[in-house]
C-alpha positions, -999 to 999 in steps of 0.1 A, spaced: 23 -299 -210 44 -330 -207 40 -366 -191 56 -371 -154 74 -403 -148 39 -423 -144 29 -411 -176 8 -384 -166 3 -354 -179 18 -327 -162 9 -294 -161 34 -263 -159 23 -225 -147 45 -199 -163 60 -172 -144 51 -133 -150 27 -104 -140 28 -104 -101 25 -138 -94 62 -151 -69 76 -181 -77 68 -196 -44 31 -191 -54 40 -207 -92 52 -241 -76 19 -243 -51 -10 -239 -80 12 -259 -106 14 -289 -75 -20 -285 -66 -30 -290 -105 -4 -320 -107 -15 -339 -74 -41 -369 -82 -57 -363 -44 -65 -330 -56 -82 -345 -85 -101 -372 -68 -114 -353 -38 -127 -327 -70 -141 -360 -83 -157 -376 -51 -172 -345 -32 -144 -339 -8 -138 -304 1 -102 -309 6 -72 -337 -9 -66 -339 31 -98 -364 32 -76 -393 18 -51 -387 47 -79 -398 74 -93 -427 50 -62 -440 50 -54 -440 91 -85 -453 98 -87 -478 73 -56 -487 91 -67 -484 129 -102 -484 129 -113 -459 153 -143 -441 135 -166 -466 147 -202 -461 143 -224 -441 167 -194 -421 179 -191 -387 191 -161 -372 174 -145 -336 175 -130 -321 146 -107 -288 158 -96 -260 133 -119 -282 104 -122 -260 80 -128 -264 48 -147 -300 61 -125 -328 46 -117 -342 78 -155 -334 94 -170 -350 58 -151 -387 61 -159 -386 104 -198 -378 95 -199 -408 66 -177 -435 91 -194 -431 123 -228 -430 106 -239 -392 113 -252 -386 82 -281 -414 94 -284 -403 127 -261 -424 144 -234 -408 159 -218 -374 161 -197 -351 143 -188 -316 160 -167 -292 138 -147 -265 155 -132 -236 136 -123 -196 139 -136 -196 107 -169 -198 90 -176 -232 76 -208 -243 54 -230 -271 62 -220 -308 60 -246 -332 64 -241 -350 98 -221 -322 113 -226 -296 139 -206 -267 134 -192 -241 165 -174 -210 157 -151 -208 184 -111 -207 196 -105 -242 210 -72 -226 227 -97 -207 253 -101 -211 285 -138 -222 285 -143 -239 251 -139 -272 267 -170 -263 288 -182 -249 256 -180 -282 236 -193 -304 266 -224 -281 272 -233 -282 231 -226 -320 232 -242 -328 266 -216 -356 275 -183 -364 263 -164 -372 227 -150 -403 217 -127 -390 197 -108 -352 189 -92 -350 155 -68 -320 142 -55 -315 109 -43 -281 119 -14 -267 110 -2 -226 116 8 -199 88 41 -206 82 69 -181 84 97 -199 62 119 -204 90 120 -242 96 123 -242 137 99 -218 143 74 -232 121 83 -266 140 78 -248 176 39 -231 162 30 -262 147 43 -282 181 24 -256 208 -9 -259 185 -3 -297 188 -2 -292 223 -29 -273 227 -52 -298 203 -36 -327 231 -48 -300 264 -83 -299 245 -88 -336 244 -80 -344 277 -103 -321 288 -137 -335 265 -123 -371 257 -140 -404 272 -118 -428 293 -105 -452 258 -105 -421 232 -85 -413 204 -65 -382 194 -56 -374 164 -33 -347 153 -8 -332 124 26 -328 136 63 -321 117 91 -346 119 113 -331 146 132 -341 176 114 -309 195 81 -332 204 96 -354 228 79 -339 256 46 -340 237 54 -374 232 59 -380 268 26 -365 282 4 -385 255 17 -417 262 10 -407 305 -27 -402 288 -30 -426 264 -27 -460 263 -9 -461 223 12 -436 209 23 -438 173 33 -416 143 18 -425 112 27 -412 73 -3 -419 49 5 -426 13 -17 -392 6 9 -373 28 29 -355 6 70 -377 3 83 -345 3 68 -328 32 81 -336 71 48 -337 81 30 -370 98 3 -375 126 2 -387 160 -21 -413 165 -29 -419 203 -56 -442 216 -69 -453 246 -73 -421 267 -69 -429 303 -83 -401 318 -113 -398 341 -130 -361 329 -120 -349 360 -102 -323 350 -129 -311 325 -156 -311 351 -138 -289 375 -133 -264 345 -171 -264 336 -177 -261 375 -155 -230 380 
């Protein structure tokens, strides 16, 4: 164990047995990262928690009493900081989790077990919240192969995909949140959220990780009407 530039301690993991190198340099990051500490500390089911705080400290668009989605939110970090900010854990707004995967209870949030990507999830989501959300978040990101474009083209169609879903549920002045990877391959992405939304920005929180491309697209002030969504719960 030796200290890290900041004085830290900082913990090494040895090679050997059948543990890959590539596996090595994940566990010894995770048990040298201070978000991964704190969120340990403060409840927080993931260091990914601190990423939200941070853009809505920022922005300010988890307002209380809101109705907010929160697609592929397993294991919760994203879900638990929505429930606490928009005042669901008292009852006073909304917090609707969306996942493949199984995810256990957060106070304040209501949990669906479904693909987003489907055709009728949209329908799904508006039946289970009988009206509309305020705001979608995604913190999503695919399995990734190694190779960096096509990890940038599955991480840029499930961002599109995230986008497809919002338009469909959001309220006319929503928010969408989503991850995304530094590229020049979502211009067009870029392009149809700022035809839906009033703001389109990127944003890097300190928590984001200096060496990783990844950032979020932070677009607010959906334009749309709901139309689009009704006819697909009609049909």
């Amino acid at each position: 164990m030796a200290k890290d530039t900041t004085g830290r301690l900082h913990v090494t993991v040895k090679t050997g047995g059948k543990r890959k190198l590539s596996s090595k340099l994940w566990l010894e990051r995770q048990l040298n990262d201070p978000y991964v500490a704190q969120a340990k500390r403060e409840g927080y089911r993931s260091r990914a928690a601190y990423k939200l705080i941070e853009i809505d400290d920022k922005y300010h668009f988890l307002k209380p009493g809101l109705t907010v989605v929160d697609l592929g939110a397993a294991p919760g970090g994203w879900s638990q900081i929505a429930a606490k900010r928009i005042g669901a854990v008292n009852g006073k707004g909304r917090v609707i989790a969306i996942d493949l995967l199984e995810m256990p209870e957060i106070p304040g949030v209501s949990f669906a077990q479904l693909d987003f990507l489907s055709d009728d999830a949209p329908a799904k989501l508006l039946a289970m919240i009988g009206g509309r959300a305020d705001a979608v978040l995604s913190d999503m990101a695919p399995n990734t192969t190694g190779h960096r474009k096509t990890d940038q083209l599955r991480i840029l169609g499930l961002v599109e995909g995230a986008a497809a879903f919002a338009a469909e549920v959001l309220n006319p002045g929503g928010t969408f949140v989503a991850k995304v990877f530094q590229s020049g391959a979502d211009a067009e992405l870029v392009t149809q959220l700022k035809r839906d939304f009033a703001s389109v920005r990127h944003v890097k929180p300190a928590s984001s990780r200096q060496d990783s491309s990844e950032r979020y697209v932070l677009a607010t002030g959906f334009r749309g009407d709901g139309s689009t969504a009704q006819r697909g719960a009609s049909a």
